[in-house]
C-alpha positions as CSV (number, residue, x, y, z in Angstrom):
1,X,-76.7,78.4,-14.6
2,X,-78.3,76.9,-11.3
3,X,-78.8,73.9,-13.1
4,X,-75.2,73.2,-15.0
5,X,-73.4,73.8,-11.8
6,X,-75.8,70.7,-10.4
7,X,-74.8,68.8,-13.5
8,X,-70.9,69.4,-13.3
9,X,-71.2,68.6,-9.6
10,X,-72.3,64.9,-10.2
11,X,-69.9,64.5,-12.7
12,X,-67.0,64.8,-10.2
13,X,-68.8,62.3,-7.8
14,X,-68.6,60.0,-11.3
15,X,-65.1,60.4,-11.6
16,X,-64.5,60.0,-7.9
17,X,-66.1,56.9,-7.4
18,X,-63.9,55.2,-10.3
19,X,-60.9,55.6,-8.1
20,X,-62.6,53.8,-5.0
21,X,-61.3,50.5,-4.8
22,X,-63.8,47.7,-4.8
23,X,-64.4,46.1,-1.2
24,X,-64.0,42.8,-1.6
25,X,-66.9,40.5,0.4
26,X,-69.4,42.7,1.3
27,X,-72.6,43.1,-0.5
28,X,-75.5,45.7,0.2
29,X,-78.1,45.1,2.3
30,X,-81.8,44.3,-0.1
31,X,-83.4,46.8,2.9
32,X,-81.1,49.7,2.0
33,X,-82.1,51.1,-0.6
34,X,-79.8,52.8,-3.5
35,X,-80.0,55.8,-4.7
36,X,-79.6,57.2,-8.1
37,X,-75.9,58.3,-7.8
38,X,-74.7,54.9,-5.6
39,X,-76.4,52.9,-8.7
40,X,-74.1,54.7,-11.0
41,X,-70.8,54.5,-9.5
42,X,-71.4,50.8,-8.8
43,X,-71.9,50.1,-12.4
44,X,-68.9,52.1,-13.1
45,X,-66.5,49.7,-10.9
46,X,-67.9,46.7,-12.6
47,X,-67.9,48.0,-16.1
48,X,-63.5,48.5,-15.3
49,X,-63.0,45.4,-13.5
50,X,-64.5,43.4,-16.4
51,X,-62.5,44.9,-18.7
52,X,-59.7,44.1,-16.7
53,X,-60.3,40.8,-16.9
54,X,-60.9,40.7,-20.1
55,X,-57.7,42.2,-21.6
56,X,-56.0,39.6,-19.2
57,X,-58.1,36.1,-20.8
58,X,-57.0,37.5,-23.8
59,X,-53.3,38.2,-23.7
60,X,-53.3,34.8,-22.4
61,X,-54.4,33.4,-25.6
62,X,-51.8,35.3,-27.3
63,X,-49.1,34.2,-25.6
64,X,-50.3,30.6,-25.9
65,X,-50.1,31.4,-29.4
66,X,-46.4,32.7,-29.8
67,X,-45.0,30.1,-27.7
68,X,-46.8,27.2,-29.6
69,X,-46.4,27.8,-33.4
70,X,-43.5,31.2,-33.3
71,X,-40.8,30.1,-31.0
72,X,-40.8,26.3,-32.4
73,X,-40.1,28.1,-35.8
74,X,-37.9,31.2,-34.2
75,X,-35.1,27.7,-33.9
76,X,-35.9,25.3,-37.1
77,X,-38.2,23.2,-35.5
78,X,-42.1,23.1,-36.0
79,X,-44.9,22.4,-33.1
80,X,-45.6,19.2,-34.2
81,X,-41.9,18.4,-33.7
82,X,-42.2,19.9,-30.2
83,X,-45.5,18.2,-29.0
84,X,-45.0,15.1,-31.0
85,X,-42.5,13.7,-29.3
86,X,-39.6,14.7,-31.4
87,X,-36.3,16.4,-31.2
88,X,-37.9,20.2,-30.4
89,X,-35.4,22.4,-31.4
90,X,-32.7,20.9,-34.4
91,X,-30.7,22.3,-36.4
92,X,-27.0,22.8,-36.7
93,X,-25.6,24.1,-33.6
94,X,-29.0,24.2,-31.9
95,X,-29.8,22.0,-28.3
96,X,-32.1,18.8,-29.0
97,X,-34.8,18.0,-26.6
98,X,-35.2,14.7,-25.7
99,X,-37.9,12.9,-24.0
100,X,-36.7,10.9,-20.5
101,X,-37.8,7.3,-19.8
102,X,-39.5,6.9,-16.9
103,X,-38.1,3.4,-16.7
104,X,-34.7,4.0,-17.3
105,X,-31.8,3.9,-14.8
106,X,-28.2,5.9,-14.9
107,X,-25.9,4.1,-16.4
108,X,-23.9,4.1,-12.7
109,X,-27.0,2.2,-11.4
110,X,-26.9,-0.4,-14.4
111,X,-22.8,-1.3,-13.6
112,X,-23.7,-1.9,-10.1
113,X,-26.0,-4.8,-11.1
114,X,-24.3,-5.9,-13.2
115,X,-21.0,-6.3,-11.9
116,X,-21.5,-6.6,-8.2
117,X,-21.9,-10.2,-8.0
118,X,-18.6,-10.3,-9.4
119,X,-16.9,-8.6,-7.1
120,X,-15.5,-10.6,-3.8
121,X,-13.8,-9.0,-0.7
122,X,-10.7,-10.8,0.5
123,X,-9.1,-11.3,4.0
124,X,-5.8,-12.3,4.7
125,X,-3.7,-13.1,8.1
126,X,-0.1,-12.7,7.7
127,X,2.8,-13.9,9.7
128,X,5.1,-11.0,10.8
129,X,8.4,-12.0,11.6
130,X,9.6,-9.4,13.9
131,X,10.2,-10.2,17.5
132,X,7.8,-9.3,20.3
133,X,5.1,-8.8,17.5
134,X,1.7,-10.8,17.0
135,X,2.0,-13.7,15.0
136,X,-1.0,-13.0,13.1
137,X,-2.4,-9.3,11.7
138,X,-5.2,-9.0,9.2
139,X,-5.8,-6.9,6.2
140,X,-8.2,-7.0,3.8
141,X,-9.2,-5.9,0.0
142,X,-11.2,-6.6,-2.9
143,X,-11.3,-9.3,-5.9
144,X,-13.2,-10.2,-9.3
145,X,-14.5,-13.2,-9.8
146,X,-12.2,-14.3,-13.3
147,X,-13.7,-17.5,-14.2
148,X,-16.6,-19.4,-13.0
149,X,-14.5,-23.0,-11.3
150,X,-13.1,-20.6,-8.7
151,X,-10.2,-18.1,-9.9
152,X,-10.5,-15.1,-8.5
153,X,-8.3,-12.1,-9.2
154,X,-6.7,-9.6,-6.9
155,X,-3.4,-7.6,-6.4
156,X,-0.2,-9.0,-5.3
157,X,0.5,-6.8,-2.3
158,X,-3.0,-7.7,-1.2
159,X,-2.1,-10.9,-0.4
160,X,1.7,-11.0,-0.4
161,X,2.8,-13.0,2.8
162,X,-0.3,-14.1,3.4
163,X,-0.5,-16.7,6.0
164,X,-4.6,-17.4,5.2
165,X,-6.5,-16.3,2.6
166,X,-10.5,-15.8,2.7
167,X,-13.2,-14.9,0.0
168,X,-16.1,-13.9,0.9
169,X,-18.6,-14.3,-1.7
170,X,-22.0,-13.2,-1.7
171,X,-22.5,-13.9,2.3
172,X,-20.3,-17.3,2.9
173,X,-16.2,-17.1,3.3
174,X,-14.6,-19.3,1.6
175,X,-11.0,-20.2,2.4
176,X,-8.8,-19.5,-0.7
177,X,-5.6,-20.9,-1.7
178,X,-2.9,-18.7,-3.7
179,X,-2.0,-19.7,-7.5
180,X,-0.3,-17.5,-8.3
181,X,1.5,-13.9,-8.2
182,X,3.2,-11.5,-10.0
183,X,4.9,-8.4,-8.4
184,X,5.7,-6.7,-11.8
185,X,2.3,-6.4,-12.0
186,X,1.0,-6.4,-9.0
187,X,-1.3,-9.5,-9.5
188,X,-2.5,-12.4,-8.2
189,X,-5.1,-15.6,-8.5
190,X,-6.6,-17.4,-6.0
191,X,-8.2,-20.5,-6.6
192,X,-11.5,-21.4,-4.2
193,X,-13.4,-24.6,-3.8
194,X,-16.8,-23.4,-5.9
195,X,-17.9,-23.9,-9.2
196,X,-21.2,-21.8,-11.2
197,X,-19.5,-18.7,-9.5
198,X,-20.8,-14.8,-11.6
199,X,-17.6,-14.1,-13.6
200,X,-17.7,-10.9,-14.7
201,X,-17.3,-9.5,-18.1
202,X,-14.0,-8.0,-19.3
203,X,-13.7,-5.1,-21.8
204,X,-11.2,-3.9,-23.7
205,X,-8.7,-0.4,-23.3
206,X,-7.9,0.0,-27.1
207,X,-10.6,2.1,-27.6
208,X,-11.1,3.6,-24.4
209,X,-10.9,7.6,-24.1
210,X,-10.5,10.0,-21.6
211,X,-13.3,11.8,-20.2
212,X,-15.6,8.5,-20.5
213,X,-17.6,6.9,-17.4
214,X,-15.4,4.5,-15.1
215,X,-17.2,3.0,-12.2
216,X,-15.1,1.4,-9.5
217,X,-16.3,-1.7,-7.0
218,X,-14.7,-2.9,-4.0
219,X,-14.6,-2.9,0.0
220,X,-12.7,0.7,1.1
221,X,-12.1,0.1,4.6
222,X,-13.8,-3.1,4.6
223,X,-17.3,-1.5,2.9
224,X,-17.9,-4.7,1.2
225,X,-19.6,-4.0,-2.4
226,X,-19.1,0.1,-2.3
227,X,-19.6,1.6,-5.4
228,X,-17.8,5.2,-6.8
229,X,-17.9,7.0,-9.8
230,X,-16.1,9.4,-12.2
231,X,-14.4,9.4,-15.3
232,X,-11.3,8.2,-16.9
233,X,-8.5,10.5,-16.4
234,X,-5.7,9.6,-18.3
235,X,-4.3,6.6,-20.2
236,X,-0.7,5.1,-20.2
237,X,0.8,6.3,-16.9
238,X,3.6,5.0,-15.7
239,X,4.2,5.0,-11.8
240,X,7.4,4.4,-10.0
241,X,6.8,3.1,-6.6
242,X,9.8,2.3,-4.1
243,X,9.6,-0.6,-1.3
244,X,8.9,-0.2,2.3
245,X,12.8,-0.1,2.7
246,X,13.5,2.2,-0.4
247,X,15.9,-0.2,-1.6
248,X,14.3,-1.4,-4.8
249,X,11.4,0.6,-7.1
250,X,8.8,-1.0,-9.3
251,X,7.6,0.4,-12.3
252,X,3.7,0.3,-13.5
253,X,3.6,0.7,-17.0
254,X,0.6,1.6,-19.1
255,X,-2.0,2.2,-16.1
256,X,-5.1,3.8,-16.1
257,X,-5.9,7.1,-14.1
258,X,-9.3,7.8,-12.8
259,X,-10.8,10.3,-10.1
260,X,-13.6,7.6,-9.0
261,X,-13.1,7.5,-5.6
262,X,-10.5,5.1,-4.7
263,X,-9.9,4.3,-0.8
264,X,-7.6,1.7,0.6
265,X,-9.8,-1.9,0.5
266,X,-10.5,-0.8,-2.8
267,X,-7.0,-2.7,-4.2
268,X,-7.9,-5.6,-6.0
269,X,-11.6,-4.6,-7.0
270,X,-12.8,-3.8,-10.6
271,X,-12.7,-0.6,-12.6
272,X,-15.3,-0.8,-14.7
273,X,-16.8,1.4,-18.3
274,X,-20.5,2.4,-19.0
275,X,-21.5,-1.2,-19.9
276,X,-20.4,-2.9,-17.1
277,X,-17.0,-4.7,-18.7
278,X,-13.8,-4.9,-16.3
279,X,-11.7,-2.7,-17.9
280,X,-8.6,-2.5,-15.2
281,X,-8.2,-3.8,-11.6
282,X,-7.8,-0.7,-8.9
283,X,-4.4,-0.8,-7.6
284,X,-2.6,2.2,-6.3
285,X,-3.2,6.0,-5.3
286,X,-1.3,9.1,-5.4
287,X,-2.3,10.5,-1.9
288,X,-1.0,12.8,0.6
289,X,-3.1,12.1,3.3
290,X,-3.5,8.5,2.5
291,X,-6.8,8.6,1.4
292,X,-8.4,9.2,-2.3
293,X,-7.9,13.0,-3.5
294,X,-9.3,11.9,-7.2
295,X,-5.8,10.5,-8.5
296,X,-6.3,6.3,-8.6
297,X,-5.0,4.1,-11.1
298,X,-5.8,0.6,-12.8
299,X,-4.2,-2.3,-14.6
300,X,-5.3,-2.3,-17.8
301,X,-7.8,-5.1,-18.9
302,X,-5.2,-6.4,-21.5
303,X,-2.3,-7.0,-18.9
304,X,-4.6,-8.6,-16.7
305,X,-5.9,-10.9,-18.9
306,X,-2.1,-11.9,-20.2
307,X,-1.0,-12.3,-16.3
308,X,-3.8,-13.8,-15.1
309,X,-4.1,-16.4,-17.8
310,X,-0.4,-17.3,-17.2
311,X,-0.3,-17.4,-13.5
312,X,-3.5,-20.2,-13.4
313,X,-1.4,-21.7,-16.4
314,X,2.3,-22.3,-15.0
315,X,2.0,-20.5,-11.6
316,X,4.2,-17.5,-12.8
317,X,4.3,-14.9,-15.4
318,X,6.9,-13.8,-18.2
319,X,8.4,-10.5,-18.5
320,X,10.7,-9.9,-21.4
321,X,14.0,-8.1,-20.4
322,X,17.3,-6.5,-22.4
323,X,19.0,-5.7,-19.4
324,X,19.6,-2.1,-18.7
325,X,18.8,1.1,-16.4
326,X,17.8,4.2,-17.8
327,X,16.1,7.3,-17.3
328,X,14.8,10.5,-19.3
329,X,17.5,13.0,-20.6
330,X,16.0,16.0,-19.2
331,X,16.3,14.0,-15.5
332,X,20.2,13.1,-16.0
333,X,23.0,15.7,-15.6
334,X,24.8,15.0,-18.8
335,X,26.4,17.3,-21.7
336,X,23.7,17.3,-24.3
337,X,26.1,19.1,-26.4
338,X,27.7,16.2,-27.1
339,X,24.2,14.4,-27.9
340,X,22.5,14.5,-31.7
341,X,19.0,13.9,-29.8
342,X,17.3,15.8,-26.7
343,X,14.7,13.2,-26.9
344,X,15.0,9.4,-26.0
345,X,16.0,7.1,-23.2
346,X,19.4,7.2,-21.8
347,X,21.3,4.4,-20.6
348,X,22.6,4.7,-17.1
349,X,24.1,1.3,-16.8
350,X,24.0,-2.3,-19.0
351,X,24.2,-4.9,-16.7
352,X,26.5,-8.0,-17.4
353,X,25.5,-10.8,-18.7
354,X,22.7,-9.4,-20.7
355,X,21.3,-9.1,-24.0
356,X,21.8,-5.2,-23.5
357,X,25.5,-5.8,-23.3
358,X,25.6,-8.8,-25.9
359,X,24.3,-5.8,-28.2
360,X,27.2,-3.7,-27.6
361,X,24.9,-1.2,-25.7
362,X,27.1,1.3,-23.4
363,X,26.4,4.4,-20.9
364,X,24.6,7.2,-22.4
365,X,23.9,5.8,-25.5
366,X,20.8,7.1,-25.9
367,X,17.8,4.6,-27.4
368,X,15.5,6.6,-29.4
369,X,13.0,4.0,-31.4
370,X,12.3,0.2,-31.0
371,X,11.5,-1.9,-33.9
372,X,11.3,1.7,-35.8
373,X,8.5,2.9,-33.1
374,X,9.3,6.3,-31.9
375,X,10.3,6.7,-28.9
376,X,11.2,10.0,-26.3
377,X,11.3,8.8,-22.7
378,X,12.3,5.7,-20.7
379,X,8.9,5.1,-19.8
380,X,7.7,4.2,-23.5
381,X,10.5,2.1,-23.9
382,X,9.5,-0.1,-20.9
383,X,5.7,-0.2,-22.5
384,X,7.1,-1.5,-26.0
385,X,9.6,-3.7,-23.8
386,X,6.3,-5.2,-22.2
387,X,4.4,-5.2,-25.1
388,X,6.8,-8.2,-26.5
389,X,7.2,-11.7,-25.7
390,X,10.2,-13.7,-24.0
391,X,11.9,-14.9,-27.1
392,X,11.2,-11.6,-29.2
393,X,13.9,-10.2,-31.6
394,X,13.5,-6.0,-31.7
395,X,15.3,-4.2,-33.2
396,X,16.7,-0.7,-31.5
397,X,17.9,2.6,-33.3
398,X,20.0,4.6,-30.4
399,X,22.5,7.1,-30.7
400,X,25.8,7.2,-29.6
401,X,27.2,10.8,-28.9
402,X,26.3,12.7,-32.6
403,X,26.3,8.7,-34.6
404,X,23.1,6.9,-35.3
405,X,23.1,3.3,-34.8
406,X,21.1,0.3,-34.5
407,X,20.9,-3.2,-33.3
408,X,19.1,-6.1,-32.9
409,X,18.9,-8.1,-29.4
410,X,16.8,-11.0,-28.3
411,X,15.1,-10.4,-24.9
412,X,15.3,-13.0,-22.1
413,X,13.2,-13.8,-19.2
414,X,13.6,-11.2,-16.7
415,X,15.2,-12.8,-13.7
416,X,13.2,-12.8,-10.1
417,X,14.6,-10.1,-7.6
């Protein structure tokens, strides 16, 4: 009995020396010697920790495993696809992996060296004829470089009244001269004495949809060469904007709306896509505080190409005209009980002498489809209007209380205000 009890008493030693923890760092001293008891424990602690270690080393393995050759197959894709240099996980539905080059750059990066030798900043001084007033103020703005013998584009009420025009290109100022403007527009050429000059590259808005990339370049508050970023917004707006005095308001048809940053300094500059093509000229904001709050728009490539090419040509540019006011129905107080249509553009007023009244147009017809294009607002009958050429017979369907009716008219040059 003596003996068992010894036996049972080393056992719990055993047991408690598996839950010592192991001291780290310290090793016994070669002149202490161990006993018996000391040896076994010590084994005991080694014998767990390299199991321990074990188990870990291979769950490793394992999980190496799983993630090479089971998830790959878990999403339709194999490991070879994965390490290969393929398209990791395919399928329909599924995200695609693609490798990044090192070497490339975003395409915002790729516009800006590409178009920025093309775009100028532009200084005017202005005579102001009010009394007790400088002679001379400054402004300032941006311009693309539209051919390479000196023609350089820019808005119209960046350099209407100028006094002196300069272009600065690259890092000399050159003083320009002014070919040309056209405030239905809101363009303008000016020609400068240099030849071999970087014209850029101008794209096209047929195809262009919103949502893609639009980069814009130009001098905000004299910044010479700033470029912003963001996407196109809208297409075909039409913005009514009223003179200093109020007493007359001009109508931008067909714009472009981004919410690249657009700052004043900017007018003039480039809107450009993804590959670096000119695809409007920055022009106007919508602003309460005067600054950008992400609503800019551009002249669309097409117009500016038309205008531009004209004004270098004959010093002025055509608008067609048919000589009448108009609005929206839904903006005019009328009876549309006595109207077939509560769609269209309503006539406010023909003026004499055109081809509007030549037709036999009157007040409140309303027009409702040019040259059998559809039409609901007065906005997309200006567009058609200055789709067409002076010279241009259309034909308009319009309705006159509950009768349908068409005509055909001849459009004229619009006369200079």
């Amino acid at each position: 009995m003596e003996e068992r009890r010894d036996f049972e008493e080393k056992e719990v030693e055993v047991r408690e020396g598996l839950s010592e923890p192991l001291e780290v760092g310290s090793a016994p001293s070669q002149s202490s010697p161990k006993t018996a008891e000391s040896r076994f424990r010590g084994d005991g602690k080694r014998n767990i920790s390299a199991l321990i270690i074990a188990l870990a080393f291979v769950s490793a393995i394992v999980g190496g495993v799983v993630a090479t050759y089971l998830v790959p197959y878990m999403y339709g894709s194999s490991p070879a696809a994965v390490f290969g240099g393929g398209s990791g996980i395919s399928g329909n539905g599924a995200t695609e992996i693609i490798a990044v080059d090192k070497g490339a750059v975003s395409p915002v990066t790729a516009v800006a060296k590409k178009l920025r030798p093309s775009i100028v900043n532009i200084n005017v001084r202005q005579s102001i004829e009010e009394p007790f007033h400088p002679d001379v103020v400054s402004g300032a703005g941006s311009g693309v470089i539209y051919r390479e013998d000196g023609y350089i584009l820019t808005n119209n009420h960046v350099v209407s009244g100028a006094k002196d025009i300069f272009v600065t290109v690259g890092t000399d100022e050159i003083k320009g001269t002014l070919v040309g403007a056209d405030r239905e527009t809101d363009l303008a050429v000016i020609k400068i004495k240099r030849k071999g000059l970087p014209a850029a590259e101008f794209g096209s808005t047929k195809d262009l949809q919103v949502g893609e990339i639009a980069v814009a370049i130009g001098s905000p508050f004299g910044f010479e060469h700033t470029v912003t970023s963001g996407i196109i917004s809208a297409l075909n707006r039409t913005v009514s904007i009223p003179d200093s005095r109020g007493n007359e308001v001009t109508t931008y048809t067909d714009l472009i709306q981004t919410d690249a940053p657009i700052n004043p300094g900017n007018s003039g500059g480039a809107l450009s896509d993804a590959k670096g093509r000119v695809i409007g000229i920055n022009t106007l904001i919508i602003s309460s505080s005067g600054v950008t709050e992400g609503v800019g728009f551009a002249i669309p490539s097409e117009t500016v190409r038309n205008v531009a090419d004209q004004l270098i040509e004959k010093g002025k540019a055509s608008h067609p005209y048919m000589g009448i006011q108009g609005s929206n129905i839904d903006d005019v107080l009328v009876d549309t009980s006595e109207l077939a249509v509560s769609n269209g553009a309503i006539v406010l007023d023909v003026l004499k002498g055109t081809p509007a009244e030549k037709a036999g147009l009157k007040k409140n017809d309303v027009i409702t489809a040019i040259d059998g294009e559809k039409i609901e607002t007065m906005d997309e009958l200006l567009v058609l209007i200055r789709q067409k050429k002076v010279g241009d017979k259309i034909e308009l369907t319009y309705y006159r209380g509950k009768d349908k009716k068409t005509v055909e008219l001849t459009l004229v040059e619009k006369p200079k205000r």
